[in-house]
N, C-alpha and C positions, 0 to 999 in steps of 0.2 A: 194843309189840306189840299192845295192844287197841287203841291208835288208828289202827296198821292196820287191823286188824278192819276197825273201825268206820265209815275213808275207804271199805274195797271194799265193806262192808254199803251204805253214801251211794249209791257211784258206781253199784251194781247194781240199787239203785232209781230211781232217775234216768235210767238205760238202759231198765228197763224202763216208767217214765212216756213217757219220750220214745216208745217204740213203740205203749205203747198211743194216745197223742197222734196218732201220725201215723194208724194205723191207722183213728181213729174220725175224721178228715181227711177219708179215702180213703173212706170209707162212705156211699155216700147215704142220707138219711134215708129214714126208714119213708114218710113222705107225699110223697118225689118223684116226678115220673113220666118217663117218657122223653122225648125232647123232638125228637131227632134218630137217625137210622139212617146211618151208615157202610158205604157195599158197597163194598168193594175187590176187585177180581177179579183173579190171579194172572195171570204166562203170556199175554196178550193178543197177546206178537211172536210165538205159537207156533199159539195155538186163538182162537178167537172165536167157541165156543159160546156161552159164556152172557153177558148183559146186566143190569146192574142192576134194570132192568127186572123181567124174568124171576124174579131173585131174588125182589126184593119180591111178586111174585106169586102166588112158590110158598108164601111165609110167611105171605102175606094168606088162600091158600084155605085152610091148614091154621089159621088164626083166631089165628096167633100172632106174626104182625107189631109189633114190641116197639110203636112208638112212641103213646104218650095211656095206656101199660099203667102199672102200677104198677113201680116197678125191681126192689123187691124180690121183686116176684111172677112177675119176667124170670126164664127160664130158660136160662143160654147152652148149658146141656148137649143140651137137648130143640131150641133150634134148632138148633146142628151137626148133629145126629143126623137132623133131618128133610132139611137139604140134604146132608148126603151119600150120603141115599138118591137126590139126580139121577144119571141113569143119565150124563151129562156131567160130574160133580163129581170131582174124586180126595178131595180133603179140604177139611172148613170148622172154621176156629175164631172163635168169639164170645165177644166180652168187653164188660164194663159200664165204665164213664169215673166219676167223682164228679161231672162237671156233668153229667151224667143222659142219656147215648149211648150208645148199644149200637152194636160196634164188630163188623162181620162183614168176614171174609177167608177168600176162596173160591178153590182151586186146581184146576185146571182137569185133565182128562186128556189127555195129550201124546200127536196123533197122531205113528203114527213109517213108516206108509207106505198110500199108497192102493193099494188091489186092486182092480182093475177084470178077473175073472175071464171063459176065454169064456164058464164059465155064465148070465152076465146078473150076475152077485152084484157088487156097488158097495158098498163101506164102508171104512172105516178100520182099521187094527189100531194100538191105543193104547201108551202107556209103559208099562205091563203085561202087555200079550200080548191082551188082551181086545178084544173087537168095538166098535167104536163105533157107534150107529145112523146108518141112513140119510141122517139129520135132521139129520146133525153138516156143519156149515162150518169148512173150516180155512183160516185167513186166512194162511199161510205156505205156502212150496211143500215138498213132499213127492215124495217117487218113488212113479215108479206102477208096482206090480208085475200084469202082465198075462200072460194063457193059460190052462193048464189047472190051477187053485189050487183044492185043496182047503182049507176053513176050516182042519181040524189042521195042515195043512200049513203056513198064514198064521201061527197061532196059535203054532205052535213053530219051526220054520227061517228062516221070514221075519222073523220075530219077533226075533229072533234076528237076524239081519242086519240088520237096521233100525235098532237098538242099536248095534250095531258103524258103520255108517254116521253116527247120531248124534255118534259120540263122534269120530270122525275126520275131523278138518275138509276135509282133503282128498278122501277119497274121498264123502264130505255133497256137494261141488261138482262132483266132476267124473261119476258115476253120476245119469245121468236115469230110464232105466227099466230093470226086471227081468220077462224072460220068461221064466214057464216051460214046458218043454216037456212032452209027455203023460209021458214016462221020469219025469219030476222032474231033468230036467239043467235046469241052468239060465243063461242068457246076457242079458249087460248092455250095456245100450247107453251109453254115455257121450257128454258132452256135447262134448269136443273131441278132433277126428280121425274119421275116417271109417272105422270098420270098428266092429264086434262082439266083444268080449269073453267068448269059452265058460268059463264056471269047470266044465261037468260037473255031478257031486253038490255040492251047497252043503257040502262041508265043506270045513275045511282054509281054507275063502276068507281067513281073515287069513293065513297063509303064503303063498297064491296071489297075493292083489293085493298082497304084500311085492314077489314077485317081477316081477309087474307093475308095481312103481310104479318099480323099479331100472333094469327094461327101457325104462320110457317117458323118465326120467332118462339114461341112456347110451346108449340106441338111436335111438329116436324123435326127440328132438331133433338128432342127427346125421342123420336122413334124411327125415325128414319124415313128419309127423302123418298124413299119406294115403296113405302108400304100402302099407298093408295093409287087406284088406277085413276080416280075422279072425284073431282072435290066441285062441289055443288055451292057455288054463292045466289043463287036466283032470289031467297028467301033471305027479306030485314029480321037480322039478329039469330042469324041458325046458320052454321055451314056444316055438311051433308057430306060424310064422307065412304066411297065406297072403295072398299078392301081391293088388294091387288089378287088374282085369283090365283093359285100354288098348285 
């Protein structure tokens, strides 16, 4: 019985040697300095705001650009915090290396539709519902929602459809742009066949293009992708089709 004891007293110090061993491993000394900077930028097949570049610039004017710094005196907390105040950033995380590298990774905000309003207003509404500035370049294609859009309006129902678009591969492909009209009814142009899609009030759109996508699957394909200028979903359990004029 005690030389049980004894073996698990052994073995628990030896566990705990081996940890503190690896830990003071992983530890850069007190006299190292940085040596190298890692910027990995998230999401590139998506946005293409920001640039390595950019990064180190915006750490260089805030005077906390890790590398010649001391490591220990690196703060990864205080650089996250400074880039996620870019008004382009969603999130940044920063870590130290034991051969003496500070490691940044920077995720980007996911546009999810361009608005090109009649008002003149041109921007982005992001993976959050939020504005993206002017300034922003999105290296991926987007739908363009055009007419009479008020920003709440973008902010919350488009917003909201943009999402839903995202997640459905199908409808991401086949919808090019969204106009709205001064009502707030709204109609989509798709990218194969020749007419207009009316949904109405933006609600209900995921039941609506259910129904639309059953009709273009058993109807459409038996008669042809042109043979209507306007298909009408406004109405639960009726879609409304008008002939293409010859």
């Amino acid at each position: 019985m005690i030389k049980r004891i004894f073996l698990s007293i052994v073995m628990l110090g030896l566990i705990a040697y081996l940890c503190m061993a690896i830990t003071a491993l992983n530890r850069p000394s007190a006299n190292q300095t940085c040596k190298d900077v890692v910027l990995v930028i998230k999401d590139t097949a998506y946005a293409g705001f920001i640039t390595p570049g950019e990064l180190k610039n915006v750490l260089q004017q805030k005077g906390i650009y890790p590398i010649g710094k001391k490591m220990e005196r690196i703060s990864t907390k205080t650089l996250e915090h400074v880039l996620s105040q870019h008004p382009l950033i969603d999130e940044a995380e920063c870590y130290k290396t034991p051969s003496g590298k500070v490691c940044v990774e920077v995720t980007q905000r996911i546009p999810l539709l361009r608005i090109m309003s009649s008002k003149g207003d041109n921007y982005y509404i992001d993976n959050r519902g939020t504005v993206l500035p002017p300034s922003a370049k999105c290296v991926a294609h987007r739908v363009i929602a055009t007419g009479n859009i008020e920003k709440s309006f973008a902010m919350n129902d488009l917003y909201k459809f943009g999402v839903f678009l995202q997640n459905n591969k199908f409808w991401n492909a086949q919808i090019e742009q969204i106009n709205v009209l001064p009502d707030q009814n709204v109609e989509l142009v798709p990218r194969v066949g020749n007419h207009i899609i009316y949904l109405g009030k933006l609600d209900k759109f995921e039941d609506k293009l259910a129904r639309l996508k059953t009709f273009y699957q058993k109807g459409l394909n038996q008669v042809g992708w042109n043979k209507y200028s306007r298909i009408n979903l406004e109405f639960s359990n009726q879609i409304i089709c008008t002939k293409q004029e010859k």
